[in-house]
LOGUTOR-813150 format. One record per residue (C-alpha): x, y, z; residue in one letter; residue number from 0. Coordinates in steps of 0.1 Angstrom, whole numbers, plus 5000, padded with zeros to 4 digits. Layout:
<atoms>
[[X; Y; Z]; 'A'; NUM]
...
</atoms>
This chain:
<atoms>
[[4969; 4933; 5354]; 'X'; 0]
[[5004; 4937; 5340]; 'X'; 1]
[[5011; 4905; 5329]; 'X'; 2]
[[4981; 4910; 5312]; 'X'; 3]
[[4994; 4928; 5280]; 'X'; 4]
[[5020; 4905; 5273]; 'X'; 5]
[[5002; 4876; 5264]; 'X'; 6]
[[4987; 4903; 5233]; 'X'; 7]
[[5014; 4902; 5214]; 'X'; 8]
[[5009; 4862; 5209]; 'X'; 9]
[[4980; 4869; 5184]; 'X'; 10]
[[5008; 4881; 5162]; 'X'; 11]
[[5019; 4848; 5141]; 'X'; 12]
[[4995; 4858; 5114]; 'X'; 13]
[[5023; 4886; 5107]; 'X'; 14]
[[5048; 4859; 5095]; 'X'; 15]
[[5024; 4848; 5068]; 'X'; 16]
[[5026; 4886; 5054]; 'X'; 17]
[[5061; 4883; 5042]; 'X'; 18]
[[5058; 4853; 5024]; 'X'; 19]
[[5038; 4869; 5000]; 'X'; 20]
[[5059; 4893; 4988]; 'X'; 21]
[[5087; 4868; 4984]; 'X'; 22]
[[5059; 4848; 4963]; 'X'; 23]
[[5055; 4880; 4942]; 'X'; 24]
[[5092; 4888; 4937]; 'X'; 25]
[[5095; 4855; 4924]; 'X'; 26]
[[5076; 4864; 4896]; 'X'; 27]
[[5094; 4879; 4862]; 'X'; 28]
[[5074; 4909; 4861]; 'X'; 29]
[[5075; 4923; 4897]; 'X'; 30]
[[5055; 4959; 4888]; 'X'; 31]
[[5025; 4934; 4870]; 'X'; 32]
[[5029; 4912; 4908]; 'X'; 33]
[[5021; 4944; 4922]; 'X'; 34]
[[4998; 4956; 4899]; 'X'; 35]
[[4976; 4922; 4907]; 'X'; 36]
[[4981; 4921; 4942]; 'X'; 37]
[[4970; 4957; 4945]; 'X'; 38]
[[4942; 4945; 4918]; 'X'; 39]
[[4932; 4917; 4946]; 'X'; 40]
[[4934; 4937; 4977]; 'X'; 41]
[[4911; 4968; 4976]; 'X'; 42]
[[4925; 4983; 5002]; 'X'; 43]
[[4956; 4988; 4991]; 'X'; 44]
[[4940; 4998; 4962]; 'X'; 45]
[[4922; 5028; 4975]; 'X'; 46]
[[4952; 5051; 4991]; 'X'; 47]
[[4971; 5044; 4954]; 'X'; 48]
[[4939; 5059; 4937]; 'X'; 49]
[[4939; 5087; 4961]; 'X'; 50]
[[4968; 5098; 4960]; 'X'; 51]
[[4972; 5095; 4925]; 'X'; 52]
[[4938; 5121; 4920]; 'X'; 53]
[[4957; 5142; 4949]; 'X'; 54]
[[4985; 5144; 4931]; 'X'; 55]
[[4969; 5151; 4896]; 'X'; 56]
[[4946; 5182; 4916]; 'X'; 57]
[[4979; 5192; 4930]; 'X'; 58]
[[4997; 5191; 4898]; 'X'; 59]
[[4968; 5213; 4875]; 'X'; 60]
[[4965; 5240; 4906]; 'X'; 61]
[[5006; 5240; 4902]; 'X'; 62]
[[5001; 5248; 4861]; 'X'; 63]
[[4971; 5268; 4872]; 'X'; 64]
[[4992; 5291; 4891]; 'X'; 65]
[[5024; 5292; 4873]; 'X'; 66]
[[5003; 5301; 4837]; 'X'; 67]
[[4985; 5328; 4861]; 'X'; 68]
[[5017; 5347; 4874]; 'X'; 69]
</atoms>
């Protein structure tokens, strides 16, 4: 059963691939607008950026909230 485990980490190659994007993408002039579009093209890097942007904008107006309050 132990040698079994090893032979997991062979499934891994499609890792490799990963990196070559972003060297694609900081090839480009404008590396935010790369981002920007890859984000744009992948949804789900596109949802945690949209939720922690509304988290942060909630946690910025109870901030003003409480400072105009006191």
């Amino acid at each position: 059963p132990e040698p079994e485990p090893e032979p997991e980490p062979e499934p891994l190659p499609p890792e490799p691939e990963e990196p070559i994007q972003p060297s694609a993408e900081t090839a480009l002039p404008d590396e935010a607008r790369g981002g920007v579009m890859a984000a744009l093209k992948d949804k789900q890097k596109l949802v945690p950026l949209v939720v922690m942007g509304v988290v942060g904008l909630v946690f910025l107006v109870l901030l003003i909230a409480v400072v105009a309050g006191a």
